[in-house]
C-alpha positions as CSV (number, residue, x, y, z in Angstrom):
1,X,-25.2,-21.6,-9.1
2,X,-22.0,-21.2,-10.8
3,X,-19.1,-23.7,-10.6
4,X,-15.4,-23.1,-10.5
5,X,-12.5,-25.1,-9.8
6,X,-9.0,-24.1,-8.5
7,X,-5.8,-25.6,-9.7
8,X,-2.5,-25.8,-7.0
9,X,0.4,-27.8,-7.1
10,X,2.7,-27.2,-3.7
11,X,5.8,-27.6,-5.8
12,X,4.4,-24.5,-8.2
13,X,5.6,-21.7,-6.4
14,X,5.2,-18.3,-7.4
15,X,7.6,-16.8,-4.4
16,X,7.9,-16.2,-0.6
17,X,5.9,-13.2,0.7
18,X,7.7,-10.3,1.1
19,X,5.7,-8.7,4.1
20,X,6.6,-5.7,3.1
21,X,3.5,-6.1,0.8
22,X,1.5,-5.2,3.6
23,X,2.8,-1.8,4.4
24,X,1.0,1.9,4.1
25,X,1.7,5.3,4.3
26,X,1.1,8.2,6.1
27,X,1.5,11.8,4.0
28,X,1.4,15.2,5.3
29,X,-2.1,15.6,3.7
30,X,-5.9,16.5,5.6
31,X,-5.6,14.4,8.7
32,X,-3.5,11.8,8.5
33,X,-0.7,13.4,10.3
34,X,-2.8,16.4,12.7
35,X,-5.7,14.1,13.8
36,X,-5.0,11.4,12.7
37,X,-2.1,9.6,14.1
38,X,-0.7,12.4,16.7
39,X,-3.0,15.1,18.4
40,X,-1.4,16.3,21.2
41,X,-4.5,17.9,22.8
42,X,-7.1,14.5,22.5
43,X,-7.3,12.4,25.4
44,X,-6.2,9.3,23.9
45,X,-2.8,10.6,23.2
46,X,0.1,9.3,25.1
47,X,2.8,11.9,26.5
48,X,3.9,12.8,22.7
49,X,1.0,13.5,21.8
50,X,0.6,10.0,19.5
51,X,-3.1,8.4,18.9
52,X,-2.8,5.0,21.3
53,X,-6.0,4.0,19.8
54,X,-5.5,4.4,16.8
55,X,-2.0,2.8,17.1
56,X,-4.1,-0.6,18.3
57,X,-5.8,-0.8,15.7
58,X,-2.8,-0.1,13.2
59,X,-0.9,-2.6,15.1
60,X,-3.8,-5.5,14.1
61,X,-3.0,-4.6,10.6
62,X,0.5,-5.8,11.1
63,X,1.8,-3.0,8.8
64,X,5.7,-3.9,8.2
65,X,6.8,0.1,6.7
66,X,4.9,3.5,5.9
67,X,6.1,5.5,3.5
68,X,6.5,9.1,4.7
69,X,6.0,11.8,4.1
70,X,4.2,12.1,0.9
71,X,3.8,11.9,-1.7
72,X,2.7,15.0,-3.8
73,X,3.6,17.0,-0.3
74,X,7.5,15.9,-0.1
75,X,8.2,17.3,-3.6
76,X,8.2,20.9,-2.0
77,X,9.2,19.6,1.4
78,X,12.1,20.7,3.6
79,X,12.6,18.3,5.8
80,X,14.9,20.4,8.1
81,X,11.4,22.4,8.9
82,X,10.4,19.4,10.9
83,X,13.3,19.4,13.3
84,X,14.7,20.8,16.2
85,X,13.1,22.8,18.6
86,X,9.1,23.0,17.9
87,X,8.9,26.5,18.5
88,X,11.5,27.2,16.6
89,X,9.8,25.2,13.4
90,X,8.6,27.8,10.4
91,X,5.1,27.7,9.4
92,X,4.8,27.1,5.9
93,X,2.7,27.0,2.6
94,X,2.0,23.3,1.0
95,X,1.5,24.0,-2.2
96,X,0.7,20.3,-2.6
97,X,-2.6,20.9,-1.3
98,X,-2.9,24.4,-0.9
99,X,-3.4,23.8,3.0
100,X,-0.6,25.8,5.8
101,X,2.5,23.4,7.1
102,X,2.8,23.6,11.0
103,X,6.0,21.1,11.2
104,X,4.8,20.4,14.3
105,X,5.4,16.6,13.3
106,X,8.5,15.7,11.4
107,X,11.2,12.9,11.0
108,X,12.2,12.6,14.2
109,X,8.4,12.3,15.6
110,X,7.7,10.0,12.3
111,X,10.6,7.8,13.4
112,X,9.4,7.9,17.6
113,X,5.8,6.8,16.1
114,X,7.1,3.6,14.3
115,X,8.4,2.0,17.0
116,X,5.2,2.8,18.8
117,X,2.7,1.3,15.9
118,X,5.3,-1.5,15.4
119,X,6.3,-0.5,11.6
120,X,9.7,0.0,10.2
121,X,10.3,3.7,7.8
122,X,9.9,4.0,4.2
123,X,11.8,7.4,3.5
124,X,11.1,9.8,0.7
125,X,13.7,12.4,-0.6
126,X,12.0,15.6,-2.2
127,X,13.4,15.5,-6.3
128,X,10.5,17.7,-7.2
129,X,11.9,21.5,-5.5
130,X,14.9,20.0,-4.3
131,X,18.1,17.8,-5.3
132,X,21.2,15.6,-5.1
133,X,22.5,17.8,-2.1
134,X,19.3,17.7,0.3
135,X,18.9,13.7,-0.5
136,X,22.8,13.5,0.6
137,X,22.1,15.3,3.6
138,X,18.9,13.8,4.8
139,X,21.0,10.6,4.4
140,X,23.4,11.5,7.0
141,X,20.9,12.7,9.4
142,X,19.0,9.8,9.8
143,X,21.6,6.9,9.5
144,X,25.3,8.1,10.3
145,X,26.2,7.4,13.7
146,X,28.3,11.0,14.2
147,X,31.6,13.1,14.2
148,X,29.6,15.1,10.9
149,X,27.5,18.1,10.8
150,X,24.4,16.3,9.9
151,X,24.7,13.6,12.0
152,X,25.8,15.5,14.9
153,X,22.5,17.6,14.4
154,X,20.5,14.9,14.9
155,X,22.0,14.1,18.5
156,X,21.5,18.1,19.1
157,X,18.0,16.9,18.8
158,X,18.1,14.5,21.7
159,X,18.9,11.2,19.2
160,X,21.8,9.8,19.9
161,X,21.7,6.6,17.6
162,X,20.6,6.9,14.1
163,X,17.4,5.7,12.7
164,X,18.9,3.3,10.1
165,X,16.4,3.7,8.0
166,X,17.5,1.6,4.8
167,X,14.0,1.7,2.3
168,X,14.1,5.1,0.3
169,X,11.7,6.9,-2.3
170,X,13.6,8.8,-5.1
171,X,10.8,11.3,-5.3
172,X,7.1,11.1,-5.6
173,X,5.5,11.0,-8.9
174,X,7.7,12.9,-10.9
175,X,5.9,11.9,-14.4
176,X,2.8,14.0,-13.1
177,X,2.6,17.8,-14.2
178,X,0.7,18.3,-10.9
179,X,3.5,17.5,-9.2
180,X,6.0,20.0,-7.7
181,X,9.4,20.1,-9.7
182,X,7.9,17.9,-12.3
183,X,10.4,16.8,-15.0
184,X,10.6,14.6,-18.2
185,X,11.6,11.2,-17.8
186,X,15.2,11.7,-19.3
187,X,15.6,14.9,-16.5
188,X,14.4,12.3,-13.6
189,X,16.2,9.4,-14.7
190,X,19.5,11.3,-14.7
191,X,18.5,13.4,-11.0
192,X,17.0,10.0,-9.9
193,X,20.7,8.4,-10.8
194,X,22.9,10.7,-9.4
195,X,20.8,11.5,-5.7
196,X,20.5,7.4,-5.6
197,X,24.6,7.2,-6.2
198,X,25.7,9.4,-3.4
199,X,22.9,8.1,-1.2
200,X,24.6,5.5,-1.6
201,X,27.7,6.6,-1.2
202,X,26.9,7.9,2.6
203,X,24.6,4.7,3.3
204,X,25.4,1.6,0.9
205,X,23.3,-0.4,2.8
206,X,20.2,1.5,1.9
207,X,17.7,0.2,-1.2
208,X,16.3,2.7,-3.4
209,X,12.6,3.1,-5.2
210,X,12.7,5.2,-8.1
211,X,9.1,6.9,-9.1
212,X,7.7,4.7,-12.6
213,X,4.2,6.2,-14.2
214,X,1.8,7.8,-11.5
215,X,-0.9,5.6,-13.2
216,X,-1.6,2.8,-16.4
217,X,-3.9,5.9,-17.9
218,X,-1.0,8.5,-18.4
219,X,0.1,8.7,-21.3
220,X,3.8,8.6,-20.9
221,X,3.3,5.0,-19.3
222,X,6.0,2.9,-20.9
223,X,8.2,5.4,-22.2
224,X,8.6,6.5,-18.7
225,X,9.5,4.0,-17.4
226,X,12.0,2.4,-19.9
227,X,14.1,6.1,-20.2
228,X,13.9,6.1,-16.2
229,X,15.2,2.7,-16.0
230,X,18.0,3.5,-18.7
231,X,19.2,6.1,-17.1
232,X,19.2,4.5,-13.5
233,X,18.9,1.2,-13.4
234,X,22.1,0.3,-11.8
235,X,21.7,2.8,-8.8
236,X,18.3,1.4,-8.1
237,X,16.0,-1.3,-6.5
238,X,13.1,-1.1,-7.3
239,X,10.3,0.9,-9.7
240,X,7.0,2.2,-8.4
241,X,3.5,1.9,-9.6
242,X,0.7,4.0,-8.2
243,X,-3.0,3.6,-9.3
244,X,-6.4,3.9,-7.5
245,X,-9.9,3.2,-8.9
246,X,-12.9,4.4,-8.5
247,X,-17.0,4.0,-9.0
248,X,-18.1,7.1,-10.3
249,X,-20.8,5.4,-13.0
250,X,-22.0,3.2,-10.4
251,X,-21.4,0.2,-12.0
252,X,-20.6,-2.2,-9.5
253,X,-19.6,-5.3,-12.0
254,X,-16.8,-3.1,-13.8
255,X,-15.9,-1.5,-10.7
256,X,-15.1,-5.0,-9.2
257,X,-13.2,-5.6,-12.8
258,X,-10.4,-3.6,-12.0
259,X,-8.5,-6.0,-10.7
260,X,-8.2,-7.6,-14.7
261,X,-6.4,-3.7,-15.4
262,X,-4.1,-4.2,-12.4
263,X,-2.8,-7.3,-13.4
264,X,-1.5,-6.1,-16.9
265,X,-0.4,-3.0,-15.3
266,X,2.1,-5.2,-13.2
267,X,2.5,-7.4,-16.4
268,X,3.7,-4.5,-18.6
269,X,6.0,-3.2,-16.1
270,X,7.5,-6.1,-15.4
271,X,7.7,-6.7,-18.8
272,X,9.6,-3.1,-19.6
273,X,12.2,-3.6,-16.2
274,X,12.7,-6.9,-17.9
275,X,13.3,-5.2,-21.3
276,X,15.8,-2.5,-20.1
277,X,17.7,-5.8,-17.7
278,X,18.4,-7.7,-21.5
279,X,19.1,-4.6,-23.2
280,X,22.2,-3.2,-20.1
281,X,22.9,-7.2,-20.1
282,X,22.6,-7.0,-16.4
283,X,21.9,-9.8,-13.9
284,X,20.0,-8.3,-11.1
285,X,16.3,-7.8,-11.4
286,X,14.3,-4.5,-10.9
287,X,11.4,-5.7,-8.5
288,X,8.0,-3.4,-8.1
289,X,6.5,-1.2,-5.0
290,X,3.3,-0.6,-5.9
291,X,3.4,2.3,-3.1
292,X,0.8,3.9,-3.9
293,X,-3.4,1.6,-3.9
294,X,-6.7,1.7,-3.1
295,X,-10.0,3.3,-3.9
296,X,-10.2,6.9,-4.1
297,X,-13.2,8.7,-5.6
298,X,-16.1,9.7,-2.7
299,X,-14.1,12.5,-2.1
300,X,-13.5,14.2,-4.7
301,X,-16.7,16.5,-5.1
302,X,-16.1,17.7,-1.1
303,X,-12.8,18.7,-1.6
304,X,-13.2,21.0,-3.9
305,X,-15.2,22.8,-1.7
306,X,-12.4,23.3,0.5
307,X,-10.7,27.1,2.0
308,X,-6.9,27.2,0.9
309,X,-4.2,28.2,3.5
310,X,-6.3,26.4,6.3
311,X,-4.6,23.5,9.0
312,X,-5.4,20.1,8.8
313,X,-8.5,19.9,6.9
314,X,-11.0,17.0,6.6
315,X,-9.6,16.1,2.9
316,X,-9.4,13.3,0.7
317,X,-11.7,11.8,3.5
318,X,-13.8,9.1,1.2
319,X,-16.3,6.4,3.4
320,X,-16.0,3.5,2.1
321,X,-18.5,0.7,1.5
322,X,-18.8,-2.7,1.0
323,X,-18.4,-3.3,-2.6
324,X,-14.8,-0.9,-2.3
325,X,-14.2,-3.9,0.3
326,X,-14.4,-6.0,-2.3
327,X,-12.3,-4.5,-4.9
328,X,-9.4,-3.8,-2.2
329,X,-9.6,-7.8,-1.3
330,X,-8.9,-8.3,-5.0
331,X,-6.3,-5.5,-5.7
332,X,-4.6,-7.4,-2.7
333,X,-5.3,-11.0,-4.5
334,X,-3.8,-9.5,-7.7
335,X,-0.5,-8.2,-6.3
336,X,0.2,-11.5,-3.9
337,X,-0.4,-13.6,-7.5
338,X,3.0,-11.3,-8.4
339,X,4.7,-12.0,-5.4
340,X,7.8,-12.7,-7.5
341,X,8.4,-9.1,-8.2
342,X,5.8,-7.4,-6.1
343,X,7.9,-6.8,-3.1
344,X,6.7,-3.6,-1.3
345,X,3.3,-1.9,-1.8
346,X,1.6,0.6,0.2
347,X,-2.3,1.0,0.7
348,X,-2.4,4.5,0.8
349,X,-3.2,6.0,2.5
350,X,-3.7,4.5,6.5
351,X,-5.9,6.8,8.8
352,X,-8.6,9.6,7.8
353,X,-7.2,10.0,4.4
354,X,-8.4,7.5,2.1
355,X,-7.7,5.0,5.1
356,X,-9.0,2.3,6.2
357,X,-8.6,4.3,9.6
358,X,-10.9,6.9,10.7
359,X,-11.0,9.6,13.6
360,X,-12.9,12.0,15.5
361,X,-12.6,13.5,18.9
362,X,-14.3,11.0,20.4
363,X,-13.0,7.5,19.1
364,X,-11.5,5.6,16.3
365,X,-12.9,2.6,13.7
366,X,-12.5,0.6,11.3
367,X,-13.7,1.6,7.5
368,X,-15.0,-1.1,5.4
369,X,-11.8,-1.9,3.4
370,X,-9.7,-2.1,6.9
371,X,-11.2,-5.9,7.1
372,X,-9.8,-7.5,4.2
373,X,-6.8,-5.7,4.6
374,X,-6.2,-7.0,8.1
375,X,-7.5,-10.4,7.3
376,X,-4.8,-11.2,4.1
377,X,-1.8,-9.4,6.5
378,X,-2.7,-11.9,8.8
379,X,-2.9,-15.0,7.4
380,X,-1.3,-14.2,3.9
381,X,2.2,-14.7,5.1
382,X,4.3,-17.6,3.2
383,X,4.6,-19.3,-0.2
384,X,2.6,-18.1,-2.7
385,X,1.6,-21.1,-4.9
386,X,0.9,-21.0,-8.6
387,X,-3.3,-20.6,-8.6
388,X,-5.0,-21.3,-11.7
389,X,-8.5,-20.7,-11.7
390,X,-11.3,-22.3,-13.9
391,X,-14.6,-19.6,-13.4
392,X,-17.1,-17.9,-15.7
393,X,-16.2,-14.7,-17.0
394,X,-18.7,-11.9,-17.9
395,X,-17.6,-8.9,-20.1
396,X,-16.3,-5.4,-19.1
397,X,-14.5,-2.3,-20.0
398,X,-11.5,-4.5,-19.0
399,X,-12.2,-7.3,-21.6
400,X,-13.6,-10.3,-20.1
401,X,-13.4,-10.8,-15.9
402,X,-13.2,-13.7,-14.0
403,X,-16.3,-13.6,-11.4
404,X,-13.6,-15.3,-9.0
405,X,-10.4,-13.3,-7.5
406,X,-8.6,-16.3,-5.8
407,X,-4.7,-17.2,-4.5
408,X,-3.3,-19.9,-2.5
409,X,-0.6,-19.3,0.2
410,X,1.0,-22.2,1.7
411,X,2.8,-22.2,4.9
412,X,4.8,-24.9,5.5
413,X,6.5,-24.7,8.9
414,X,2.9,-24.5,10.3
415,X,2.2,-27.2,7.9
416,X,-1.1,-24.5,7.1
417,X,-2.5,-23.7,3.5
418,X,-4.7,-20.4,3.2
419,X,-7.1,-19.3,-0.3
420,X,-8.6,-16.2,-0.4
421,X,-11.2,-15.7,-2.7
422,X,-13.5,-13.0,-4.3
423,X,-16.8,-13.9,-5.6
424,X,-17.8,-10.7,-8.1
425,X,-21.2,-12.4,-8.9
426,X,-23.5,-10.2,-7.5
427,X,-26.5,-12.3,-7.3
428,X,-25.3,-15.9,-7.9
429,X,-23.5,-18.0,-5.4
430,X,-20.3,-20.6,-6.6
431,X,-19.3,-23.7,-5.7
432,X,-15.7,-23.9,-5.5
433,X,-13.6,-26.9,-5.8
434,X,-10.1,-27.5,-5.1
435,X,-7.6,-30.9,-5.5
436,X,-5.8,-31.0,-2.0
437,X,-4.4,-34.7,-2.4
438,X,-0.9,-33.4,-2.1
439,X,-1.7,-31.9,1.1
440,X,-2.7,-35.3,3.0
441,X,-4.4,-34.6,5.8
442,X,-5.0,-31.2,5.8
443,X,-8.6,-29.7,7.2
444,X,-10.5,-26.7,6.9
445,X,-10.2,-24.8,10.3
446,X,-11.9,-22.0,10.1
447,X,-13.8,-20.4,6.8
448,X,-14.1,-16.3,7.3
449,X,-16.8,-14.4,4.6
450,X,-17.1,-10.7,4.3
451,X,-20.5,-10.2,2.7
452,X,-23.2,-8.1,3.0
453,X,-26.8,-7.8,0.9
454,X,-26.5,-3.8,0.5
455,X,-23.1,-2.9,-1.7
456,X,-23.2,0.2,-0.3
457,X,-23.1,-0.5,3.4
458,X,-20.5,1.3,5.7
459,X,-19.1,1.7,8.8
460,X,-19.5,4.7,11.1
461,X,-18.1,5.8,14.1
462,X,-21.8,5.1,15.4
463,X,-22.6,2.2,13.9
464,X,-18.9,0.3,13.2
465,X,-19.9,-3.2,12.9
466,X,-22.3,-2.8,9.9
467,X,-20.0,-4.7,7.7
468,X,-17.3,-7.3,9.7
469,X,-16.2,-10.9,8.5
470,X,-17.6,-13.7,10.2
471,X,-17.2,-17.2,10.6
472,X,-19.4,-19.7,8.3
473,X,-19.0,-23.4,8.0
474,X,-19.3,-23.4,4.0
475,X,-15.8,-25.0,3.2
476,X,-14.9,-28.8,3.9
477,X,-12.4,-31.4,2.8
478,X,-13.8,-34.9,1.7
479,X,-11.9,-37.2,0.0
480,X,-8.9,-34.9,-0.8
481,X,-11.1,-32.7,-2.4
482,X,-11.6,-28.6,-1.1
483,X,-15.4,-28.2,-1.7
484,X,-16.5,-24.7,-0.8
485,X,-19.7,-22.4,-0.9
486,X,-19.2,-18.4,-1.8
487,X,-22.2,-16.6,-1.6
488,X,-22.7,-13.9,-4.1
489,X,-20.6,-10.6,-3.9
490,X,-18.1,-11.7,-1.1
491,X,-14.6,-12.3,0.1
492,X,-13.6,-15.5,1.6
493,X,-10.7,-16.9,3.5
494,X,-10.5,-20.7,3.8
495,X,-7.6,-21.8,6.5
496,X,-6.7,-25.2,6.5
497,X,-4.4,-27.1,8.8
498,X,-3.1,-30.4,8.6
């Protein structure tokens, strides 16, 4: 059995939780939207034609904003398509993903849903076909109260107070030739400067993410970022950071070593926002949305299988298993450890599309990864305290990995302390320990494991419970002293009360 030993001091604080950590996003892409989280025709749609079902299980998730509405699709988006009168809304090519548009759902129907599934609106503006002009514009719609032409179009549409929304994406992964509209970094930072400046000239109350590399791998990483940031620093808010991972070699030990990648990816951008801040001798810091996370690779051998110009396609639809459980626990570990400048990320995406959501016509569940995403929203609000970790490492394509993903949160006006951990070993138990003198009095209160002997165990809609936490009595406090059992390959949370 392998030993480790976490280190926490409750005066070691890394930063308060920003919950918008916890948030998702919803893109006009296979069935997230059409199926997904509004299907007028199913019988578990309310009078607008919104999922209730899957709405209850969105709302256990606690998801504080959803970015909306893509994404590679907002790059060739006009938002006025999705407005107005429905049979009056234009059909239209996505180019995105080579599917047909209905704008059956737009802003106004994104914006009626998040009240309903409890969130709050993360807005993008299309920089990829678009410009300065439409970003102004979309602006006014959604947050002026009236007596101007976009403003008063919204109250045409039967919405008399604006939607207020203040969190807005400067584009979607402009870096990426895929992308719609793509540009150099020196052509977005200066389009990403000037839309942000008279955003914020019709809204000043707004905040602003502008797009940083689509991934660690591409190869303008860095450069990107620092002539982005050069250009716009002063107009924005935050920087993005999109990556997803993936098994394809079924190797299960370097799969679960991603998270050792994700934490320098954070590191080095931090370190370049940092960079530009001494080089413009500024004050304010650029903090990170990491907007775009999660697994993504089950899919990819279906979709290409896919008709163009058809509606609402199953697409990008991976099942998850157990083991991509694992990994999302620790992606979610690895950002809360950077709580300090990791203020908004988004697991993308949140129903039928890589989602920890699925559908059919007949019901919704819960994927595999939904659990220790609910789980950490839940009870990983708070401080997060410095954790230092003393586990064995084995080697991987990411250098040497801890075989424990751990943080600490500490609550303290419900005097509570919560440590969620990953256990990578795959055969091996650990024994962890943990020095709670400083919290005197405290007791373990309930101990929830996510474990299961096949790695490759899902959840279907017929069979939804193959992989679900439950409650073990592995964790105690004697003596000060946090002694707790994880069994090999799973993800633990420890609660402890005093």
């Amino acid at each position: 059995m392998k030993k480790s030993n976490l280190f926490i001091d409750k005066h070691f604080k890394v930063a308060e939780v920003d919950k918008r950590i916890y948030g998702s996003f919803i893109e006009h892409l296979g069935r997230a939207v059409y199926g997904g989280i509004y299907q007028p025709e199913s019988a578990f749609s309310d009078e607008q034609g919104f999922r209730t079902d899957v709405a209850k299980l969105i709302t256990r998730l606690d998801v504080p904003v959803v970015r909306y509405p893509g994404g590679n699709f907002v790059s060739g988006y006009h938002w006025e398509d999705g407005v107005g009168p429905k049979d009056e809304r234009p059909r239209k090519t996505d180019l995105a993903w080579n599917v047909i548009e209905t704008n059956q759902f737009g802003l106004n129907e994104f914006m009626d849903w998040t009240k309903k599934a409890n969130t709050e609106a993360m807005m993008a503006v299309n920089l990829g076909t678009r410009g300065v002009d439409d970003a102004k514009n979309i602006v006014e719609y959604c947050n002026l109260k009236g007596g101007t032409y976009y403003s008063d179009l919204r109250k045409k549409h039967g919405y008399q107070n604006p939607h207020d929304i203040k969190l807005w994406c400067l584009g979607n992964e402009m870096d990426g030739p895929w992308q719609m509209g793509h540009k150099t970094a020196p052509e977005y930072g200066r389009i990403a400067a000037e839309a942000g400046r008279i955003m914020k000239m019709v809204d000043p109350s707004i905040e602003l993410v502008a797009c940083g590399s689509s991934s660690l791998t591409i190869d303008t990483f860095g450069t990107w970022e620092d002539t982005v940031l050069s250009e716009a620093y002063d107009m924005i808010d935050y920087l993005s950071l999109h990556q997803y991972y993936g098994n394809q070699d079924n190797n299960t030990p370097d799969f679960l070593a991603n998270t050792v990648a994700m934490d320098e990816f954070i590191s080095s951008v931090v370190s370049i926002c940092d960079a530009v801040k001494a080089k413009k001798r500024r004050h304010k810091n650029i903090n990170l949305s990491f907007d775009e996370w999660n697994v993504w690779y089950h899919s990819h051998e279906q979709d290409q299988k896919l008709e163009r110009w058809c509606e609402a396609p199953h697409q990008l639809e991976d099942i998850y298993n157990f083991e991509d459980a694992l990994l999302v626990a620790g992606m979610m570990i690895t950002m809360l450890m950077h709580a300090d400048r990791v203020k908004i990320a988004c697991l993308a995406q949140l129903v039928n599309v890589i989602a920890p959501i699925m559908t059919s016509d007949t019901g919704a569940w819960k994927q595999t990864i939904y659990y220790p995403f609910e789980l950490i929203s839940r009870y990983g609000r708070g401080t997060v305290l410095g954790t230092l970790s003393d586990a064995p490492c084995y080697e991987s394509s990411h250098g040497d990995a801890p075989y424990l993903d751990a943080v600490c949160i500490m609550d303290e006006e419900q005097s509570a302390l919560t440590i969620f951990a990953v256990n990578k070993d795959l055969t091996d138990s650990m024994e962890l320990s943990c020095d709670l003198r400083q919290f005197e009095g405290y007791q373990v209160k309930e101990h929830l494991v996510l474990t299961n002997p096949d790695l490759k165990a899902v959840n279907t809609e017929e069979h939804p419970d193959c992989v679900v936490p439950v409650k073990t009595q592995n964790a105690k406090v004697t003596d000060g002293i946090l002694h707790a059992l994880l069994c090999d390959k799973s993800f633990h949370v420890i609660r402890l009360e005093r």
